[in-house]
N, CA and C atoms as an extended XYZ file, in Angstrom:
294
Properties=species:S:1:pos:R:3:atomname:S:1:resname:S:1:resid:I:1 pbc="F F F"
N         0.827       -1.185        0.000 N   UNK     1
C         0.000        0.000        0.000 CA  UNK     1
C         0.873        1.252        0.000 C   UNK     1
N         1.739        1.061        1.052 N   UNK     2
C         2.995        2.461        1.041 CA  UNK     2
C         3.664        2.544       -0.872 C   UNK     2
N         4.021        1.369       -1.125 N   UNK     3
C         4.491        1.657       -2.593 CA  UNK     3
C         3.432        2.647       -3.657 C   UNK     3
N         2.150        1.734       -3.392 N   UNK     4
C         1.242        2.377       -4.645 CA  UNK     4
C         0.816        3.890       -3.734 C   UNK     4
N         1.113        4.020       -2.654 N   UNK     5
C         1.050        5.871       -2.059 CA  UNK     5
C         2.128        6.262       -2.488 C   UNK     5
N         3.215        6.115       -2.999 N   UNK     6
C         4.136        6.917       -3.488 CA  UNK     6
C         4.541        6.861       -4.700 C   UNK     6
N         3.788        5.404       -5.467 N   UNK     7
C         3.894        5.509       -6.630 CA  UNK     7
C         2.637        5.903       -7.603 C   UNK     7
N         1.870        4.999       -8.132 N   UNK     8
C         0.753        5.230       -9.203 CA  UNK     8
C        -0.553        5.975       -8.616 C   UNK     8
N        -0.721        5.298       -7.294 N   UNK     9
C        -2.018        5.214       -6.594 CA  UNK     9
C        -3.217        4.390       -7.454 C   UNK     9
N        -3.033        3.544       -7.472 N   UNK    10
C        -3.993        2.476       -8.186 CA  UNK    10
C        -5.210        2.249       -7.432 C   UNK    10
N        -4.930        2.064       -6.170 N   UNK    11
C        -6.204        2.432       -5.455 CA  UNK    11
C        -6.595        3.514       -4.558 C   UNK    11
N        -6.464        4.503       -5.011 N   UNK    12
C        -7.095        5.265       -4.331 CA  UNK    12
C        -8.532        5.599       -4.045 C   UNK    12
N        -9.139        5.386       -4.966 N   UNK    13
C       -11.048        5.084       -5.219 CA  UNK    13
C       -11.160        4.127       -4.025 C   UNK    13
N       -10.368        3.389       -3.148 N   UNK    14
C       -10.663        2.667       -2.181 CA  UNK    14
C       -11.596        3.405       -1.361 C   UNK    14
N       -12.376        3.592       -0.952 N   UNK    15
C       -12.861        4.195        0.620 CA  UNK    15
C       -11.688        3.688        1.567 C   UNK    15
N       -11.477        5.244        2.350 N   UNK    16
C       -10.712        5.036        3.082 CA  UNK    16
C        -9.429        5.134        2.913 C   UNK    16
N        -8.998        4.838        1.694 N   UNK    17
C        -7.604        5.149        1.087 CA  UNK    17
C        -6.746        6.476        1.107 C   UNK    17
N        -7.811        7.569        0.962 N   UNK    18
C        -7.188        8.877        0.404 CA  UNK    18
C        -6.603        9.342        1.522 C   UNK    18
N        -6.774        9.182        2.887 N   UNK    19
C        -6.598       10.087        3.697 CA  UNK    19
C        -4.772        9.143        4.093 C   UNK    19
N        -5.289        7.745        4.020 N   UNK    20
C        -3.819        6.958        4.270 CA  UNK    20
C        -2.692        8.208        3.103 C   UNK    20
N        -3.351        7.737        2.103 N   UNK    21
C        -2.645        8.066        0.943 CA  UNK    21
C        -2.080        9.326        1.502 C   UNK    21
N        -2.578       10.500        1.566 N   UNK    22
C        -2.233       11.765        1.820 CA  UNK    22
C        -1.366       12.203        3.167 C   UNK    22
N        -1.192       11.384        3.500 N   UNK    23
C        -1.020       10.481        5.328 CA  UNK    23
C         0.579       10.396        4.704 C   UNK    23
N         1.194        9.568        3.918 N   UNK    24
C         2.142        8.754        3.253 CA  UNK    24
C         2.763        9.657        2.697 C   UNK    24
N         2.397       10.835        2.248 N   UNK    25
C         3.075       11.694        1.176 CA  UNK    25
C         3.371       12.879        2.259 C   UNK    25
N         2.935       13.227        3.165 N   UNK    26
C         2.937       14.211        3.844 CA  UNK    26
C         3.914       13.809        4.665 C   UNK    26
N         3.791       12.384        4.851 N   UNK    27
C         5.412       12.258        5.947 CA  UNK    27
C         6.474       12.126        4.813 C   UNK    27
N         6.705       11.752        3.939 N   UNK    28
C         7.496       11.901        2.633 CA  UNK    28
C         8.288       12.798        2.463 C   UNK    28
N         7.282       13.908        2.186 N   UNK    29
C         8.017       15.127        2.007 CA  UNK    29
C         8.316       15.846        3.627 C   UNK    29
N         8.024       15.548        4.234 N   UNK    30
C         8.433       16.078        5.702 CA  UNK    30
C        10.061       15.483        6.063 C   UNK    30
N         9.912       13.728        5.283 N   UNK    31
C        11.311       13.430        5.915 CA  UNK    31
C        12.394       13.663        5.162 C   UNK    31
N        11.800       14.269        3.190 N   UNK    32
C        13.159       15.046        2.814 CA  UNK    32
C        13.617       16.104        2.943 C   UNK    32
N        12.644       16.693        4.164 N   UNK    33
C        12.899       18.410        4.211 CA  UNK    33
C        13.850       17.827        5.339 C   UNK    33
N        13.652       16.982        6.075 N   UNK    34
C        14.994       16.579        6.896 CA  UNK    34
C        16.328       16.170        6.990 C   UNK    34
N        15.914       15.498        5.726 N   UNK    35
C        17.416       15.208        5.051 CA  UNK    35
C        18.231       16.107        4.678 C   UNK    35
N        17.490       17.251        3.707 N   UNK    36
C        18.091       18.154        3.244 CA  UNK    36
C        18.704       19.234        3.788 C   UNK    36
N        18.254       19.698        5.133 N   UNK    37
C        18.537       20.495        5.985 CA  UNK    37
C        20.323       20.047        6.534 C   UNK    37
N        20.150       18.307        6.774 N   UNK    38
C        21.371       17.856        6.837 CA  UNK    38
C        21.506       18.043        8.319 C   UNK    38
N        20.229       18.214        9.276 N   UNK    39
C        20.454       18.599       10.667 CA  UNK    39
C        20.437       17.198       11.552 C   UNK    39
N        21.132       16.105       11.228 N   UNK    40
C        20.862       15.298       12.244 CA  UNK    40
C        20.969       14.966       13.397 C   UNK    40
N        21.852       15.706       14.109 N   UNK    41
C        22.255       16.077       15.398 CA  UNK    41
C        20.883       16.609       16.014 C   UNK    41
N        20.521       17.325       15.200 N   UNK    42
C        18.852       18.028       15.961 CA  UNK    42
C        18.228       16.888       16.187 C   UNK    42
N        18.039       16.067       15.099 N   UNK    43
C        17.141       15.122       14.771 CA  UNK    43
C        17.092       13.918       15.979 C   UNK    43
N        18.791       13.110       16.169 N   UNK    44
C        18.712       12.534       16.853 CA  UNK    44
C        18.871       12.823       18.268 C   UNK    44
N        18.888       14.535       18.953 N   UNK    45
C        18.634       14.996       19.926 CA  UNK    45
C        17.062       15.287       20.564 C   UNK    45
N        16.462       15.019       19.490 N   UNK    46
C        14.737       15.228       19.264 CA  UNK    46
C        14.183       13.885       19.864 C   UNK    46
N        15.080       12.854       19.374 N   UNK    47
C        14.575       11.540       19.338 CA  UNK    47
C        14.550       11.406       20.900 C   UNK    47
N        15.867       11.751       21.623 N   UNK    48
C        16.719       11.309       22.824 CA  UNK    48
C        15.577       11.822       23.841 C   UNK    48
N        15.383       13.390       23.132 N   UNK    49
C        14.865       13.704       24.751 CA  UNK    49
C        12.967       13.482       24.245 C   UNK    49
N        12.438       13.067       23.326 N   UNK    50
C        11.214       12.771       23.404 CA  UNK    50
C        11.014       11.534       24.325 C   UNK    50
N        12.170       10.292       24.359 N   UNK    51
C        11.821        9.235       24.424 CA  UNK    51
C        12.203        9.525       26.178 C   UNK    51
N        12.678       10.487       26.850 N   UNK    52
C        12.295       11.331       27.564 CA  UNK    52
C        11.661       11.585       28.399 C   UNK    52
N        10.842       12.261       27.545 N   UNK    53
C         9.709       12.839       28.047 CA  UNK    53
C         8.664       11.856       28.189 C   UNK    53
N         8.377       10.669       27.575 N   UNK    54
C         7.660        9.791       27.932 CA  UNK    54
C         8.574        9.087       29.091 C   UNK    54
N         9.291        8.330       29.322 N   UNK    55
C         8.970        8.468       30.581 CA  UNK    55
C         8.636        9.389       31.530 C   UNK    55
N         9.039       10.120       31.347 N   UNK    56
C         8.879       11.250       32.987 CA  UNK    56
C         7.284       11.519       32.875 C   UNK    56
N         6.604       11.201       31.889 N   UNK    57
C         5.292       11.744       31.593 CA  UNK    57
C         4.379        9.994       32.171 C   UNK    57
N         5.384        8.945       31.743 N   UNK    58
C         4.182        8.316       32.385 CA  UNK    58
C         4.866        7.708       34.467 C   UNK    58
N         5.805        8.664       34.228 N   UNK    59
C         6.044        8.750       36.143 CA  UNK    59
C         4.967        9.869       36.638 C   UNK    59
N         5.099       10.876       35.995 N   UNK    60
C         4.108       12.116       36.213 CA  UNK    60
C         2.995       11.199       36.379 C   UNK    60
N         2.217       10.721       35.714 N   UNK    61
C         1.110       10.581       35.581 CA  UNK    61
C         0.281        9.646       36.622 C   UNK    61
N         1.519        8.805       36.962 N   UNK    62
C         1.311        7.788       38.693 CA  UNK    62
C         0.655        8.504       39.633 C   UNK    62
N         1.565       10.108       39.789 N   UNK    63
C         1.994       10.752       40.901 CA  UNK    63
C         0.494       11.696       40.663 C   UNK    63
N         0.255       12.402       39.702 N   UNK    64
C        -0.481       13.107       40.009 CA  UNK    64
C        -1.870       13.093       39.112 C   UNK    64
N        -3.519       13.456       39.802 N   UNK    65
C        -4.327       13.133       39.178 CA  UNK    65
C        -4.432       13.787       37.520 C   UNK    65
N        -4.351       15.134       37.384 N   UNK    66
C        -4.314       16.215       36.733 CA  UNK    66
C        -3.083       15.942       35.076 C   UNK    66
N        -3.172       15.221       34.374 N   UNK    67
C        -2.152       15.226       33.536 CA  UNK    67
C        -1.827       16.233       33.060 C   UNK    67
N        -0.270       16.202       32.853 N   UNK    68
C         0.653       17.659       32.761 CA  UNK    68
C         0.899       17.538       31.157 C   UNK    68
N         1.730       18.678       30.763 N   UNK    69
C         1.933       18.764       28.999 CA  UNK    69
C         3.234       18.849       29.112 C   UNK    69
N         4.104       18.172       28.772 N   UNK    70
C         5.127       18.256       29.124 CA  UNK    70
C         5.976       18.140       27.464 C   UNK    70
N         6.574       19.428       27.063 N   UNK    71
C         7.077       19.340       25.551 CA  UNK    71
C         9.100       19.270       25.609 C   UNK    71
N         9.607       19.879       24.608 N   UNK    72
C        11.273       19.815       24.431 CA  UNK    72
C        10.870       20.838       23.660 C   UNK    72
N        12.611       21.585       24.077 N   UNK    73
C        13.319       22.643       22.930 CA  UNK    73
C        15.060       22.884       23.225 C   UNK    73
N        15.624       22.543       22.381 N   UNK    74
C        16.823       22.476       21.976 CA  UNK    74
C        17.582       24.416       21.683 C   UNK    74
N        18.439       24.663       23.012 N   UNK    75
C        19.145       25.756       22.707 CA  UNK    75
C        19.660       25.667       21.476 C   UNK    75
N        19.226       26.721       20.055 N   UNK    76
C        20.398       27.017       19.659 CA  UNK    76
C        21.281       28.425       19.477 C   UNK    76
N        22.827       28.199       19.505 N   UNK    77
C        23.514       29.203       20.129 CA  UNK    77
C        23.662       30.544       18.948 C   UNK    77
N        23.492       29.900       17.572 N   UNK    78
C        23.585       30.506       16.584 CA  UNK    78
C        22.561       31.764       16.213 C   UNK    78
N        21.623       31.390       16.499 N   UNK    79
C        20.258       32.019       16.491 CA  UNK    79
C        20.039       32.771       18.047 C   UNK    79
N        20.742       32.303       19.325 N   UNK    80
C        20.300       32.926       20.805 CA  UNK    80
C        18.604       32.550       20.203 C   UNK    80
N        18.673       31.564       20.165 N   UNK    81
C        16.425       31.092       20.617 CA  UNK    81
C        16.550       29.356       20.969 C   UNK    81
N        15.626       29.159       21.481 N   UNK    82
C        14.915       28.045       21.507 CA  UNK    82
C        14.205       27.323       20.724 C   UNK    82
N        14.697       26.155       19.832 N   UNK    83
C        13.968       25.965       19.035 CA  UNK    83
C        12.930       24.200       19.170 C   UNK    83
N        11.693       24.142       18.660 N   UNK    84
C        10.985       23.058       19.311 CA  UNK    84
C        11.478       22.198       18.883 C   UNK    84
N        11.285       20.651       19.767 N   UNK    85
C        11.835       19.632       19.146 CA  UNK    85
C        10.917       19.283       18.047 C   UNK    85
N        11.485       18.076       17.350 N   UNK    86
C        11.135       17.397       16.106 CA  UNK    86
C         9.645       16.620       17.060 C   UNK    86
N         8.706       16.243       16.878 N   UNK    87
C         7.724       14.930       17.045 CA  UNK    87
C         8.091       13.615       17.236 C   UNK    87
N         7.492       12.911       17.973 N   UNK    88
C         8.612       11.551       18.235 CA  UNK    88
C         7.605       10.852       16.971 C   UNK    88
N         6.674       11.281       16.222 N   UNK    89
C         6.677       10.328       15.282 CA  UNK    89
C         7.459       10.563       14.219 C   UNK    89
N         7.871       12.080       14.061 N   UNK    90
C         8.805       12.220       12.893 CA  UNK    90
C        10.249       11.408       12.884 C   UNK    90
N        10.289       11.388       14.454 N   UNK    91
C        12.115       10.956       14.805 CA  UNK    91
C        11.615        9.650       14.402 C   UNK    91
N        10.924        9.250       15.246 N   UNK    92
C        10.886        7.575       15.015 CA  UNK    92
C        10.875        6.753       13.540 C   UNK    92
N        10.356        7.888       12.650 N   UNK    93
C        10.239        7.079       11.171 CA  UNK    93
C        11.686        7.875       10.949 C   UNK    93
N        12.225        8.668       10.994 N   UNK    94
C        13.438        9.311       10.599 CA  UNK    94
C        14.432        8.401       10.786 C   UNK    94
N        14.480        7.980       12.305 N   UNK    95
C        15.339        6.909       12.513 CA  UNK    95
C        15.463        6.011       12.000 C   UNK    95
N        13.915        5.211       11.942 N   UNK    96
C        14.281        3.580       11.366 CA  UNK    96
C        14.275        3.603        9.950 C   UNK    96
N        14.854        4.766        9.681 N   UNK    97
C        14.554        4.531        7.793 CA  UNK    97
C        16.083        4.263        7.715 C   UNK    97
N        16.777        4.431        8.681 N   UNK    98
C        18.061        4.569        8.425 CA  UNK    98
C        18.912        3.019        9.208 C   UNK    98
């Protein structure tokens, strides 16, 4: 199904298909804007502290009734800002493509 989303789309008339489909292409081009940037240090610093934040989020969540939002942002020095991390679903397909 991932092939014919990036290749012909033969079925897309499926019900249900289009949104996969559009689903497939949207992380596509998301993971060559990553490549191209050439930032993988961000990337696999994104990964590190998402995987992170889930834990501490499901210790948080023992401890207290009220669930907290708990996000990442990576100093950078070049810019003097804070910039947000990557999504742990972006890292996670970023990663295992590799």
């Amino acid at each position: 199904m991932i092939s014919d989303a990036l290749g012909h789309q033969d079925f897309l008339k499926i019900k249900g298909l289009k949104n996969f489909y559009n689903e497939v292409l949207r992380q596509k081009e998301y993971s060559e804007v990553l490549w191209q940037q050439g930032n993988r240090q961000f990337t696999l610093l994104s990964y590190y502290l998402n995987t992170k934040i889930k834990e501490l989020q499901l210790k948080l969540n023992s401890l207290v009734i009220d669930q907290i939002k708990i996000s990442g942002k990576i100093y950078n020095r070049q810019e003097n800002a804070f910039d947000e991390i990557y999504t742990d679903l972006i890292c996670g397909e970023y990663l295992s493509l590799n």
